[in-house]
N, C-alpha and C positions, 0 to 999 in steps of 0.2 A: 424459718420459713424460706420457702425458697420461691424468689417471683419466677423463675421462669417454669417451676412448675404450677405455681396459679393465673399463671397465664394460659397455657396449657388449659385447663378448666375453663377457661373464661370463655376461648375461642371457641371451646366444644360446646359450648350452652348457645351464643349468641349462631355459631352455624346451622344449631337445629332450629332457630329461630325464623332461620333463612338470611340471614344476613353474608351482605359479599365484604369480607374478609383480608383481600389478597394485599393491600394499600396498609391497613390496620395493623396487621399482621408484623409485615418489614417496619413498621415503626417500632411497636408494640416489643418487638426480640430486641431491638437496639438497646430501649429502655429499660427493660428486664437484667438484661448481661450487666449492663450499667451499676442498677443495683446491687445484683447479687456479688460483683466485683468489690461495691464497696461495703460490702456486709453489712447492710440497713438491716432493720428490722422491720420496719415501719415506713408508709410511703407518706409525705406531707409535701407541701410546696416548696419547702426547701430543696428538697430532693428532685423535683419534677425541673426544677430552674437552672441546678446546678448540673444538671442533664443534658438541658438545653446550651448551656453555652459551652460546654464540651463538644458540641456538634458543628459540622463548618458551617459557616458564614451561608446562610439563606432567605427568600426576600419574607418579607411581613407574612406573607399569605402561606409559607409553609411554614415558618413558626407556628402562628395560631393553629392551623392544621396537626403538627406533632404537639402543643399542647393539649387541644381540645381531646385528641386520641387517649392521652397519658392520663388527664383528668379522668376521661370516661374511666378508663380501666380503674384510679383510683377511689373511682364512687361502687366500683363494687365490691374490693376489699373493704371498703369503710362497711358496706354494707355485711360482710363476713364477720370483720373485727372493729369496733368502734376505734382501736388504736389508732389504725389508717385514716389520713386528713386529707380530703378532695380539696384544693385549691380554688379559690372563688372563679368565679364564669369573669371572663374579660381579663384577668391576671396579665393578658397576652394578647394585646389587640391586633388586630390585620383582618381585614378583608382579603379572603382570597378568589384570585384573580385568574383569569385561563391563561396559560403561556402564547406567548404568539406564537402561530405554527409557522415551521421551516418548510417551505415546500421546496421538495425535491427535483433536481433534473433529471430529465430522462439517464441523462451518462452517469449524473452523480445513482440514481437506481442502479443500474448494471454493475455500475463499480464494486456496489457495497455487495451485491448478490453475487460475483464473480471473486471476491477476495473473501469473502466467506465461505468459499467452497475450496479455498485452499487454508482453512484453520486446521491445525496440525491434530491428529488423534490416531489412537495403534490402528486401528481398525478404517479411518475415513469416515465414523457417524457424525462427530461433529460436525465438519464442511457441509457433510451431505445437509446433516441435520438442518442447519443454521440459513444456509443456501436458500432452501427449498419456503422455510421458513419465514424470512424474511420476505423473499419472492411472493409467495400466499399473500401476505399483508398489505403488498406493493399493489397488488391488481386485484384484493376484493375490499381491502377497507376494514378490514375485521379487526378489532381488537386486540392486543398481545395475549390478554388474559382467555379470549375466547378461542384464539387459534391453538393456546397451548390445552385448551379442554377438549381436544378433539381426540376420537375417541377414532379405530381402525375403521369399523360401521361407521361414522358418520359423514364419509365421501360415499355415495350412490353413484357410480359410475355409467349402469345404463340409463338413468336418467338424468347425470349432469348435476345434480345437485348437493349441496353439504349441509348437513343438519347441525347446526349453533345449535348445543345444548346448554354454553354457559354464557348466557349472554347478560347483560347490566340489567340488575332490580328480578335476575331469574326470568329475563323472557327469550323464548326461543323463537328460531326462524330458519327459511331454508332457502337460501340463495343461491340462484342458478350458476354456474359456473361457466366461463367459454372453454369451449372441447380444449384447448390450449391446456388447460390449467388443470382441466381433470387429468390430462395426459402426461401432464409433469406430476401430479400428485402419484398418479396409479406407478412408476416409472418410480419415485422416490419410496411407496411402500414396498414395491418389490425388489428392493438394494438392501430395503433398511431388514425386509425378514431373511434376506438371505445371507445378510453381516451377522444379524442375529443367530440365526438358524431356528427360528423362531415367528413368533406371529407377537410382538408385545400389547398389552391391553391398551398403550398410549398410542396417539399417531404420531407425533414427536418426541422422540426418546434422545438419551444419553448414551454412549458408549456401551453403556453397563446395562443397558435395555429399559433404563426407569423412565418417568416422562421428564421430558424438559421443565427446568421450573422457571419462575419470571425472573429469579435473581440472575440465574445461571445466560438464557435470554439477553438480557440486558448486557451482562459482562461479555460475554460474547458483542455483541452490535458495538456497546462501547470501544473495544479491541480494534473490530475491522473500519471503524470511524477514525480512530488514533490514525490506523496504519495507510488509509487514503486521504487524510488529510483534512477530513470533515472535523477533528477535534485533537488539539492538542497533545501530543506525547505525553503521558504522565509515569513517576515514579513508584512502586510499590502496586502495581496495578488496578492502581485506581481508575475512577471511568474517565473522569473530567468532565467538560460544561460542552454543550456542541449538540446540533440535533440530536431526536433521540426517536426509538423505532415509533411511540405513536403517532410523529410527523409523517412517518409514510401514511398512517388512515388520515390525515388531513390531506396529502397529495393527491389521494385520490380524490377524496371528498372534491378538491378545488378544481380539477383536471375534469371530472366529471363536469362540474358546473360551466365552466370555461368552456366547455365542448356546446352546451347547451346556446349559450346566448350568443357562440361564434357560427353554430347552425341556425339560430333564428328559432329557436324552439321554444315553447309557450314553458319559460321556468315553474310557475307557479302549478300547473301539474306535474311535472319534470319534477319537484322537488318533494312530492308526496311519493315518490318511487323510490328518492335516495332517502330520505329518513326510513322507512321501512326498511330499504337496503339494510342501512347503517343500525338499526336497532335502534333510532334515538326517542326517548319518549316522546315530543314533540318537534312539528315541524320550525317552533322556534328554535330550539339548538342548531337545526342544520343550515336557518337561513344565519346562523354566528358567524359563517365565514363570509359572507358580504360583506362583513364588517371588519373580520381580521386582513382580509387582503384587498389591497388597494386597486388592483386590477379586477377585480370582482366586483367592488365597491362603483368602481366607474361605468363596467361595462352595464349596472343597474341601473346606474344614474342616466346614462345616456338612452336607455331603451326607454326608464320613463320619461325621459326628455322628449323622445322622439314619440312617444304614443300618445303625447300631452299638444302637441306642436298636430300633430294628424289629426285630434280629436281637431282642434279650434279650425284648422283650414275647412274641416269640412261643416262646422256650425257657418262660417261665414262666407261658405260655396251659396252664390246668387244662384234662386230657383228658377226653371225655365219654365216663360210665362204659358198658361193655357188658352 
């Protein structure tokens, strides 16, 4: 048997399910090659463990994560061939935890969008590619996973708008763009059809005209981090440890906010605009970064400080007599 072609099966079941995939997936192939390298026959806990510590060094919360993944996929071979052993629940304890986000500087933005548009390729798709790419994500907050599901159609240019088709739990949305941004979009598609000679079905493509994938994404950003200094030189080209592109949707996230409470603007409705922005199921997720970032955290503390201090002066404002 071959796990990477029942994997293969596994993902094509649980997709038409509607299940988002793209996390599951990159574990899921790690574990598979793993296997089929050491000529298993059969998946058991031995096998899921000895897997695991072949892998580098990661905190509690992504262990349980690549376990909990690798058990799942083993409960449904168990369920094909009784031979296969799902490993008990907990085998792998960790609570997983959200990374703290890196928020970016204005210079350190430019940096990474300006050295990414000199990443080498025959043609100039990459740079272009990657540039442009990054840049999008810099100034709307969108997802890695949803920018790269954009589709030619789904920049509206006379009316400013982009339609998220693949956005988290399958919901979509269309967020306005500032003319700025359309005008670098429309500007990058018509480089990238005339490299082509071509119109590709993606809106972000490779050299070769296919779309950009998340692995590919990442290796790239990892690259232009190495080479500005956001992350360590590594051998073998590996990524290394060091911000990573979905700290740009938290800079924005937090740059937005920052803007709000440095205006004096009433957050709490302010803040049912950026989670809708952001696609996030609830306005709890979004009020998360009060809490990840300490200047956020203060500049809340002291608005209710000062809205708390204004209530009581004017409970104890003396009435003027009649």
């Amino acid at each position: 048997m071959s796990f990477l072609a029942e994997l293969d099966r596994y993902l094509t079941v649980r997709r038409q399910l509607g299940a988002d995939l793209s996390t599951d997936e990159r574990i899921l192939r790690r574990f598979a090659i793993f296997a089929d390298r050491d000529d298993v026959k059969y998946v058991n806990a031995n096998l899921i463990m000895r897997w695991l510590e072949s892998l580098s060094s990661a905190s509690s919360g992504t262990r349980a994560t690549r376990f909990r993944v690798a058990r799942q996929f083993a409960e449904w071979l168990h369920g094909i061939d009784p031979k296969h052993e799902a490993p008990p629940r907990g085998l792998v304890p960790g609570r997983v935890q959200r990374v703290h986000p890196y928020i970016y500087s204005e210079a350190e933005i430019v940096a990474i969008i300006e050295y990414a548009h000199t990443l080498p390729s025959v043609y100039g798709m990459r740079g272009l590619t990657c540039s442009t790419l990054f840049g999008l994500i810099a100034v709307t907050g969108l997802r890695i996973s949803e920018a790269l599901g954009l589709d030619p159609a789904d920049l509206d240019v006379e009316s400013g708008v982009l339609h998220v088709r693949q956005g988290k739990l399958g919901k979509e949305r269309l967020p306005p763009l500032d003319p700025s941004v359309v005008q670098r979009l429309e500007s990058y598609g018509r480089e990238r059809d005339r490299l082509l000679g071509r119109r590709p079905e993606a809106f972000f493509v490779t050299c070769e005209g296919h779309r950009l994938g998340d692995c590919g994404a990442r290796y790239n950003f990892a690259q232009v981090c190495q080479q500005i200094g956001l992350r360590k030189p590594q051998l073998y080209l590996r990524h290394g440890r060091g911000p990573r592109i979905h700290d740009l949707r938290h800079t924005f996230a937090v740059r937005t906010m920052l803007s709000w409470y440095r205006s004096g603007k009433d957050v709490g409705r302010e803040m049912i605009k950026l989670t809708t922005w952001l696609g996030h199921a609830t306005p709890a997720h979004t009020y998360w970064y009060l809490e990840a970032v300490p200047e956020l955290l203060e500049l809340a503390s002291a608005r209710i400080t000062g809205a708390a201090v204004e209530a009581g002066t004017r409970r104890r404002r003396p009435t003027s007599p009649r």
